[in-house]
C-alpha positions in Angstrom: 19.4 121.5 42.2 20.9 125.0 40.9 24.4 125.4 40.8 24.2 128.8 41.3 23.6 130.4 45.2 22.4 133.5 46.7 25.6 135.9 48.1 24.6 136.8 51.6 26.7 139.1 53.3 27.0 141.6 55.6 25.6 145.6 54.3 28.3 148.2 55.4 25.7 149.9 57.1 26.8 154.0 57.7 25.5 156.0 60.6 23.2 159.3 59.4 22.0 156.3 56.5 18.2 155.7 56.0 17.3 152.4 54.8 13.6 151.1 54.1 13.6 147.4 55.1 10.8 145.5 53.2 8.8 143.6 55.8 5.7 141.5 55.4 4.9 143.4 51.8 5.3 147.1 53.1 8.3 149.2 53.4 9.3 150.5 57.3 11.7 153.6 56.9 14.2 153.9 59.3 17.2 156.0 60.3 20.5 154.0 61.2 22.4 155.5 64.4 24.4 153.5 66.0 26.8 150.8 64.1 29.5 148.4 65.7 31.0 144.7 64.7 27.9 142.7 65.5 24.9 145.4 66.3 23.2 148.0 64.2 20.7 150.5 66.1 17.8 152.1 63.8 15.1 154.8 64.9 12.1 155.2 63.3 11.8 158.8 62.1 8.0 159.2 62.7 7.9 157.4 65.4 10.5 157.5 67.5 11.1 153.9 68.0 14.6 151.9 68.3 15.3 148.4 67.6 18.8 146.7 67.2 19.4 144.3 64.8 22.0 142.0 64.8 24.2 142.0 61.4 24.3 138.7 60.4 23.8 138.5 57.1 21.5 141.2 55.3 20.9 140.4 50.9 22.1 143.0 48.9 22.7 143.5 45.3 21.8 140.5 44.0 24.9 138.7 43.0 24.7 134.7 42.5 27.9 132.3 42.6 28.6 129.5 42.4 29.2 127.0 45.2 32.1 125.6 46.3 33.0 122.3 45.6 32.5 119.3 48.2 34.9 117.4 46.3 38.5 116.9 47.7 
């Protein structure tokens, strides 16, 4: 087992922002515009549709760590 781990954490996501999210091998471009503690609203510029994701944990930047111990 590695004794590094993936950093998960939440992306400070900015309203006016476009992000492309990479799902099932293609991109989908959207346009964030609405952002609150535990919801982010996108809209599809072409079109039109809106989803809200909740902002659990989204990858970014790929920074590795090391876990914390489990000994006392």
């Amino acid at each position: 087992m590695s004794n590094e781990a993936t950093v998960f954490e939440p992306y400070p996501f900015k309203v006016g922002e476009r992000i492309l999210r990479r799902r099932q091998g293609k991109l989908e471009d959207w346009d964030v515009i609405a952002v609150n503690d535990k919801e982010v609203t996108v809209k599809c510029p072409f079109h039109g549709m809106e989803l809200t994701w909740k902002r659990s944990s989204f990858w970014y930047g790929g920074e590795t760590a090391e876990p914390a111990s489990s000994e006392n």
